[in-house]
N, C-alpha and C positions, 0 to 999 in steps of 0.2 A: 335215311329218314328214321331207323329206328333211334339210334342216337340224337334226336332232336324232342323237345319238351316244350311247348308251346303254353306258359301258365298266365294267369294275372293275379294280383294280390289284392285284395281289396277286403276294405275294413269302414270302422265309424272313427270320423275325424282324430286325430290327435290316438291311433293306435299305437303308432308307430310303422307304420308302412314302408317308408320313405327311408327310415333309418335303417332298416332292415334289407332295403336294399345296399343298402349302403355299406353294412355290413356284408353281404355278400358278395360284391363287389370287390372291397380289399383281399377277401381269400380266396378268388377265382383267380386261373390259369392265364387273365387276360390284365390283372391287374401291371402287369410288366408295359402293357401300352400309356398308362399313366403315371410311369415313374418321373417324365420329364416336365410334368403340370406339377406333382406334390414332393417334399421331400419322404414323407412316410405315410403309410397307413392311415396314421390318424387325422391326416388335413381332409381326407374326405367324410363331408359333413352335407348331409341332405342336397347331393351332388343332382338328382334328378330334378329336385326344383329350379330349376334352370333360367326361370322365367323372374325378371325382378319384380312383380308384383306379388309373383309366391316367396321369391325372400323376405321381402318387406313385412308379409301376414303372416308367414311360417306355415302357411297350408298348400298342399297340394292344388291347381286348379286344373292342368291340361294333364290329360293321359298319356304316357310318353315307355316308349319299350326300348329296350339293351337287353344285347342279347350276353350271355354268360357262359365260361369256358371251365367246367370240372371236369376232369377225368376222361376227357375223352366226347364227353357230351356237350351239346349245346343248350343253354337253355336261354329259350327266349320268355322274359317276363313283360309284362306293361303293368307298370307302377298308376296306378289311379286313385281321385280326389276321394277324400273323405265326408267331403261335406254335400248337404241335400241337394244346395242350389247346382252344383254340379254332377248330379248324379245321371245328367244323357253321357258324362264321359266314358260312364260305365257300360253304357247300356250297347254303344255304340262297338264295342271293341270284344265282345264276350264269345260273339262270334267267331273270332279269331284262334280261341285258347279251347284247350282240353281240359284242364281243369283249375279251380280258384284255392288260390291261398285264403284259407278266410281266417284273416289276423283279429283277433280278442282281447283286452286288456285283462289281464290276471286278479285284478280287485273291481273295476266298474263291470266286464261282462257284455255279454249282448245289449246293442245300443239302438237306437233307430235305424241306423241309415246299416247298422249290420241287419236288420232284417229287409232290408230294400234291397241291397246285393245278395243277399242271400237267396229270395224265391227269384232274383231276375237270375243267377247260376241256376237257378231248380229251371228255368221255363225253356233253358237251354239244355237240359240235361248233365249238367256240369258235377259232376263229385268234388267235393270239394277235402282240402286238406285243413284241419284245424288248428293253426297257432295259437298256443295259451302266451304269449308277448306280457313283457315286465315283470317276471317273476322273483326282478330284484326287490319290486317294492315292499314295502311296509303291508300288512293285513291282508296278504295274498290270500286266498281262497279259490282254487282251483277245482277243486269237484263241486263245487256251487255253478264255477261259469259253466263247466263240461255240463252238468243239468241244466240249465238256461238255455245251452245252445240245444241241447237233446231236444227239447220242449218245444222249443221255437221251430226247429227241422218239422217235428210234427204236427203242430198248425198249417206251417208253409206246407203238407199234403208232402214231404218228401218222400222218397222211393226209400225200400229197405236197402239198396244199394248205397245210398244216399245216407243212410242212418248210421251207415257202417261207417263212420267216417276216421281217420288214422287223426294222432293226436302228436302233435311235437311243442316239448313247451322251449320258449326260449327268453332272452335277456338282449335285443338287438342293440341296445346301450352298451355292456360288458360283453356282448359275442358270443354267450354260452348260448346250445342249445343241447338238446335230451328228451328220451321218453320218460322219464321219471326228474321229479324237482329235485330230488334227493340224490340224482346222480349226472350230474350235468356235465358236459364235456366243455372245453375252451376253446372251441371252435363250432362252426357252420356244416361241420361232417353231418351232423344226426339232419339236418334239414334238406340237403343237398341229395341222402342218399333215398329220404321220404318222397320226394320228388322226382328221382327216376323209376323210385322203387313204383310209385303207388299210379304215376301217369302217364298216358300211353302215348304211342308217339302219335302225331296230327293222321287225322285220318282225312287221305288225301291220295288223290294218283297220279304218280308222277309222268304215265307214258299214254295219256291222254292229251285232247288240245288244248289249250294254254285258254285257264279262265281263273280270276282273281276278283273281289269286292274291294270297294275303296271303304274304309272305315274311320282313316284321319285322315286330313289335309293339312298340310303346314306352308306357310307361304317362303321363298328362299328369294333375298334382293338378287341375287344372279343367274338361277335356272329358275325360278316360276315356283309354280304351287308343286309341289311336293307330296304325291301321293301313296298313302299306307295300306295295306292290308296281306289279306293269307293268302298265298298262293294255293287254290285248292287244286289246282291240274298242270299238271304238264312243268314243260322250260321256258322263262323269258331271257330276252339277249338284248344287249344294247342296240341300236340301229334297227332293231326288226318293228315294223307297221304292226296296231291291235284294232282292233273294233270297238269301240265306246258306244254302251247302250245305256242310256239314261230314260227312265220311268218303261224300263221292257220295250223300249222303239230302240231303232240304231239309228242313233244318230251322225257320226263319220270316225274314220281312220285319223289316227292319231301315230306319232312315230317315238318311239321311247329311245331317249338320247342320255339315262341317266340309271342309273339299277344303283340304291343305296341301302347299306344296310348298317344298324345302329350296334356297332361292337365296342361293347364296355361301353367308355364313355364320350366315343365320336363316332359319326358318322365314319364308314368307309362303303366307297366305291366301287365296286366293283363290275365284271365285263356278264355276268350269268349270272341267275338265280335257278332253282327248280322249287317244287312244290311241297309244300309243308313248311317252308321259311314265311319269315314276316319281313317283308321289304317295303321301300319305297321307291316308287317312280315320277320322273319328270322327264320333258320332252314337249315335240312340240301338239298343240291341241290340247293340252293338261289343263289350260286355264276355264276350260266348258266341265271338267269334270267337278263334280257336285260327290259329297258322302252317301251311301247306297250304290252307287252307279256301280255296273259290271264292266271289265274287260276282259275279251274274248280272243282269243286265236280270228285274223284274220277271216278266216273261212268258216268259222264254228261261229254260231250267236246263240248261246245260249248263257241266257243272264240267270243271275239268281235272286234268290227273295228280298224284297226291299225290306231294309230294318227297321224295326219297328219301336219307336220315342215316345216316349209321355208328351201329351202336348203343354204348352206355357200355362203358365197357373197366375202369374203378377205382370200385370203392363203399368207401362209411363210413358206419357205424351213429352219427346222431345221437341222443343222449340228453336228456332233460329234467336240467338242472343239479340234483343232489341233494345236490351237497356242503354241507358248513357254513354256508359263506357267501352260499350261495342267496339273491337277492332284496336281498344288500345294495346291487347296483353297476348292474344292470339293468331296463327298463321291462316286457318281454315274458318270462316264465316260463314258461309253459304249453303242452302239448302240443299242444291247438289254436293257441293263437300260432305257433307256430313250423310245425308241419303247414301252415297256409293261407300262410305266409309261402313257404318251400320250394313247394307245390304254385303258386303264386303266377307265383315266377319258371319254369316248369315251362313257364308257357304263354308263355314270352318265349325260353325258352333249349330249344331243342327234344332238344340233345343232352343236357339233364339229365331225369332220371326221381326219384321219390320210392314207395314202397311202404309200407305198414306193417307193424308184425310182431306175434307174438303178446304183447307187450310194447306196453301203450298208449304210455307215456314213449318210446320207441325208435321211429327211422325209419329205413329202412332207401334211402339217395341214392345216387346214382349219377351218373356225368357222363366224359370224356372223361380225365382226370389228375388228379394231384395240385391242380396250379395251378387250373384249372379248379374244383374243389372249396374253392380257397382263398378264391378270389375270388368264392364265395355267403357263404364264413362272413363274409370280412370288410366286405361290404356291412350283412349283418345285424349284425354287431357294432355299425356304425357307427350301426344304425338303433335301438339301444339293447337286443337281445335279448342273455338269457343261456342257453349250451347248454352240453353235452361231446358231445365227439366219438371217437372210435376212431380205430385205426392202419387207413390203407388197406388194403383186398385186391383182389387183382386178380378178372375175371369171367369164368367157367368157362364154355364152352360144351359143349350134346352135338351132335355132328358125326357122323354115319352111326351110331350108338349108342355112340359112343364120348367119353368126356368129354377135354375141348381147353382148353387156356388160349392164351392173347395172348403171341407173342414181336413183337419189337419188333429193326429194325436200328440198332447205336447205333453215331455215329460223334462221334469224342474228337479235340481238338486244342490240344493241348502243348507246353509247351517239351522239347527231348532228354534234357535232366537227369532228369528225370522219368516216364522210361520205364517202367522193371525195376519201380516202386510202383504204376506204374497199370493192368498187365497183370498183377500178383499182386492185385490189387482187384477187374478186373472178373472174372477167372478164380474169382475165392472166391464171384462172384453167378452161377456157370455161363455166363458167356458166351462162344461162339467165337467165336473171331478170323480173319473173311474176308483181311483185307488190313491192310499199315502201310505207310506214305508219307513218309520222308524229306525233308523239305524244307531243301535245303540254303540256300535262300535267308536264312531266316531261323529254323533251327537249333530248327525245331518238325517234331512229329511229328502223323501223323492216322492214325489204326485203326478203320478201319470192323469191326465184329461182329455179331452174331447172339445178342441175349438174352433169356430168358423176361421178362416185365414185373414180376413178382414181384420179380427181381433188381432194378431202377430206383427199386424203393423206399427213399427216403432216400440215394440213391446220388449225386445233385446237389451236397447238400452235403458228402458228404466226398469228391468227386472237386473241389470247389473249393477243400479246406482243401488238402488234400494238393498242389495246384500255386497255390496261396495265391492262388487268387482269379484268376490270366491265362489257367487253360485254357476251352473252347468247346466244350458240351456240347449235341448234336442226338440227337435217337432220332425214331422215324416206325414204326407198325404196320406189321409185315410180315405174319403169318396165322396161324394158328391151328394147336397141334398137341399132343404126347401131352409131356409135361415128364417125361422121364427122372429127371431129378437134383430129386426133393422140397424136398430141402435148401439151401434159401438162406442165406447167412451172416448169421447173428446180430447184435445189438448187442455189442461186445466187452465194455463197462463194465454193472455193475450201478450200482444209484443209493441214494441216499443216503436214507431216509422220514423223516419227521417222524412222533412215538409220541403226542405231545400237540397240542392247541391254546393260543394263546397267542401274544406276542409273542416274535420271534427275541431272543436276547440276543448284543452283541459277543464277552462271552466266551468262551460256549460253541463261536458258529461259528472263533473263532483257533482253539479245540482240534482243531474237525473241519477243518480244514483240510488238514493231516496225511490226510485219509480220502480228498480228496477234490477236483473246483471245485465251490463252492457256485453256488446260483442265485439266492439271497437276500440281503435286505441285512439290518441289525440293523433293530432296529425296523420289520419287515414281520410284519403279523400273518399265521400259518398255522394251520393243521389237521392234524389227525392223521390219517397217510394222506396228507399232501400232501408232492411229491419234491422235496425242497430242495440236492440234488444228487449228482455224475455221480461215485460210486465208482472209486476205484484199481481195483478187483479185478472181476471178471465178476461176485462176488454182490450180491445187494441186502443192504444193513442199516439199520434202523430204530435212529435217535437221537434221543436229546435235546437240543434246541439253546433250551432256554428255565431255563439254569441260571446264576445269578447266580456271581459270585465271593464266596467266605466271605469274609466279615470278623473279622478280629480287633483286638484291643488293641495287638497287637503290629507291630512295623515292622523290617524288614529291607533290604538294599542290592538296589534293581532291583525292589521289590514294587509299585511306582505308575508302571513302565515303561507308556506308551502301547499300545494295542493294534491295531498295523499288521493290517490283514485285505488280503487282495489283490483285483483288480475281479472282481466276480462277474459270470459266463456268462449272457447277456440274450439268451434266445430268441425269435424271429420266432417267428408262426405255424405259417410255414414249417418252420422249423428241429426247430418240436415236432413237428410231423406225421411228420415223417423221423425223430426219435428215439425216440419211445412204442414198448413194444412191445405184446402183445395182450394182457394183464393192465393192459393203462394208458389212462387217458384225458387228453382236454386242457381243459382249464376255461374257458371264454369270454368275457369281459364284456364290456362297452364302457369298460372302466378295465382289466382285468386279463387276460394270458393264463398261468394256473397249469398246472402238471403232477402226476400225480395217478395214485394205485391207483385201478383199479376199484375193489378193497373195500378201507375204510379203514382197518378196526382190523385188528393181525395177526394173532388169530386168528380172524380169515374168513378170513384171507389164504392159513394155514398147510391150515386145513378144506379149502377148493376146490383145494388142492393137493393134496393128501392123494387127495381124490376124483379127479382127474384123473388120478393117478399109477393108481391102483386099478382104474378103467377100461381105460387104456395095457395095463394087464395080461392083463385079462379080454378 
């Protein structure tokens, strides 16, 4: 055991994390196991995102641990998301390590989501190690971050042990690291020896009875769910029967048929584990085991503390697909399909929830953000299911008898040009403004504020249009309180409906044009009720875009003119979640993402208006 280092690394999105493993990785003892995957060194490239939806976005989303071979020692790390909406992955796994890399960017500094890992390492007593990371770039300022993070340690109430903190700067792009910038070595040595040097081995005992926390689950198509955590006592063995205690009760014996542990960059199997390793197990009974749960030596029950999650903060009402086109483009349709699918990930992903409503077709999810929410649909998209979904709402607490929503600290960084439009932005979503920051360096601005979460909806993508894609947008929950201003600002545009089914025609859409940007192309088949584009004007209007051009006998100068349309508006998932509003849904395929009224024809449409107006009254 003493030879074992149990860490985790965690930072604010886009630190470099990942790559840093990665780097680590090529100059470990273990890299000889991957010489028959790459030809060199350099093909490994953000190898722990493993997940193709974390390629596709180039972030971290699942927590995921390899263990590392220098010198004799072992070191297990678990690489975790950078981003808010995934931050139970952190929370869930902190348990397991003795201490945190807490990785920094060398010019941006302490970020949101580094002070959210930061006090959740303080609530666990964790010391943490200090990477100053990117110290290739351009306008570096290293005794600025090192005072930022000092500051911020002591807000978060840290221990003078804690303050003590060891400092390694590094370059996980070019592989240098060093205790000084000015003298950086060409390799992984200075970080590798901070890490035996400075963290202790797992505190744990090995010749006690066999007791372990689950803290990940992974699902495996041929042994079953796959369960992670610390061994904190004793030996486990293949074929030997454990005690599965879930919420502090025992619930039954279970027989462990699988002992796997994650070296370098595969899984290997093996016959024995003992205590202070991070392993995983499967076998039979695995499939009742839930995250928190204990296993225990047969004859011993003694469970440990259940871990403790933020609860969800953004719900969305999934729907059973009832448009038109139901059943054309997808495998899974049904309300139990989808129910067991969502309750499914439920037992993998602990900061999501699902409930149902009095609406068999409708379920009623939940989960930590937008994104968060994004990344279930699109898993199930890909897994060939068809839903609709709704426009987020945020989630109301009662608080001393008092009802409370989620504000949120959001901090913006901008070029200066850009000021005066994005302080009349966030202002129209109610948020104050703490603080603005001048940087004269390079003629950008940062305003950190204070806004309800309500406000943050769909507010990403038009704080990226508006500084065309270069500004940097962080937010981090701040607490819970009584929301003064009800009123959030609206979508400004109404949109454009489709009154028929049928196929779009070129001619019609050149006339709407004039109305409007479509979202369609010709020859896209629609439905009626379905929004084929974003109105000039704040109201909605319902068109006909399936009307041929007359013919006649007759011919005139410029009547067989070509018909120029301009490139139509191609909405992300994303982008549609942020635009709907609560009269509208989003349509889901595994081929298609449509936009959509709740009710199709318009006179439902006109009815439930009519009624809700009437109500307003009453």
């Amino acid at each position: 055991m003493k030879k074992i280092r149990n860490i985790a690394i965690v930072a604010h999105i886009d630190h470099g994390k990942t790559t840093l493993i990665d780097k680590l990785l090529q100059e470990s003892e273990n890299f000889q196991n991957t010489k028959n995957i790459f030809k060199n060194k350099n093909d490994i490239n953000r190898i722990m995102d493993s997940n193709e939806l974390e390629q596709e976005k180039g972030i971290t989303i699942f927590s995921k641990n390899t263990s590392i071979f220098w010198k004799g020692y072992q070191i297990n790390i678990i690489d975790t998301p950078g981003h808010a909406d995934f931050s139970a992955e952190v929370e869930r796994i902190l348990s397991m390590v003795d201490s945190v890399l807490l990785l920094v960017d060398a010019v941006e500094g302490p970020m949101p989501q580094t002070r959210f890992v930061a006090l959740k390492s303080f609530l666990y007593n964790l010391k943490p190690i200090i990477i100053i990371n990117k110290i290739d770039r351009k306008f570096i300022r290293p005794d600025w971050v090192i005072d930022q993070i000092f500051d911020l340690f002591v807000n978060l109430n840290a221990t003078d042990e804690q303050l003590d903190f060891p400092i390694v700067y590094t370059s996980a792009l070019k592989g240098l690291s060093g205790y000084n910038i000015n003298k950086m070595n060409n390799n992984m040595d200075i970080l590798y020896e901070t890490i035996i040097k400075h963290v202790s081995p797992p505190n744990v005992n090995i010749h006690k009875p066999f007791q372990m926390q689950i803290s990940q689950i992974e699902y495996n198509n041929y042994i079953g769910n796959i369960c992670t955590g610390l061994i904190k006592r004793g030996t486990i063995k293949i074929n030997q029967y454990v005690i599965l205690i879930k919420n502090n009760k025992i619930l039954k014996k279970i027989k462990v048929l699988y002992i796997i542990s994650n070296i370098g960059l595969k899984p290997v199997y093996i016959n024995e584990a003992k205590a202070g390793n991070i392993i995983g197990l499967a076998g039979l009974g695995f499939e009742k085991i839930n995250i928190s749960d204990t296993i225990c030596d047969i004859n011993h029950y003694d469970p440990l503390p259940l871990l403790v999650i933020e609860k969800p903060k953004i719900s969305m009402l999934f729907h059973v697909n009832n448009s038109p086109f139901s059943g054309t483009e997808g495998k899974y349709l049904t309300s139990k399909k989808i129910f067991d699918r969502i309750r499914k990930e439920c037992l993998y992903d602990i900061a999501l929830q699902i409930k149902e409503t009095t609406n068999n077709n409708v379920f009623y999810v939940s989960g930590r953000g937008e994104l968060h929410l994004v990344v279930l649909i699109e898993n199930m998209r890909k897994e060939g299911f068809e839903l609709s979904v709704s426009k987020p709402q945020i989630i109301s607490r009662i608080i001393d008898g008092i009802k409370k929503e989620p504000f949120e600290i959001l901090i913006l960084d901008f070029s200066k040009n850009k000021k005066g439009h994005i302080i009349q932005l966030i202002s129209q979503r109610k948020a104050i403004i703490n603080n603005i920051i001048l940087n004269d360096t390079n003629d950008r601005v940062r305003i950190e504020a204070v806004i309800p979460s309500r406000g943050l909806i769909g507010f990403r993508n038009e704080f990226i249009n508006v500084t065309s894609g270069t500004g940097i947008m962080n937010s981090f929950f701040s607490h819970y309180d009584i929301n003064i201003n009800n009123l959030v600002r609206e979508r400004e545009n109404g949109v454009l409906i489709s009154n028929k089914e049928g196929y779009a025609v070129a001619f019609s859409l050149s006339n709407l044009q004039s109305r409007g940007r479509l979202l369609i192309n010709p020859g896209e088949k629609i439905y009626e009720g379905q929004i084929i584009g974003i109105h000039n004007r704040s109201n909605d209007l319902t068109v006909n875009c399936l009307i041929n051009k007359k013919l006649t006998n007759m011919r005139a100068s410029g009547s067989d003119n070509p018909i120029n349309l301009t490139p139509i508006k191609k909405m992300s998932l994303e982008e549609a979640i942020n635009f709907i509003q609560d009269d509208e849904l989003i349509e889901i395929t595994p081929k298609s993402i449509r936009i959509r009224k709740k009710y199709l024809t318009e006179s439902l449409r006109k009815l439930k208006k009519n009624k809700k107006i009437i109500n307003n009254k009453l």
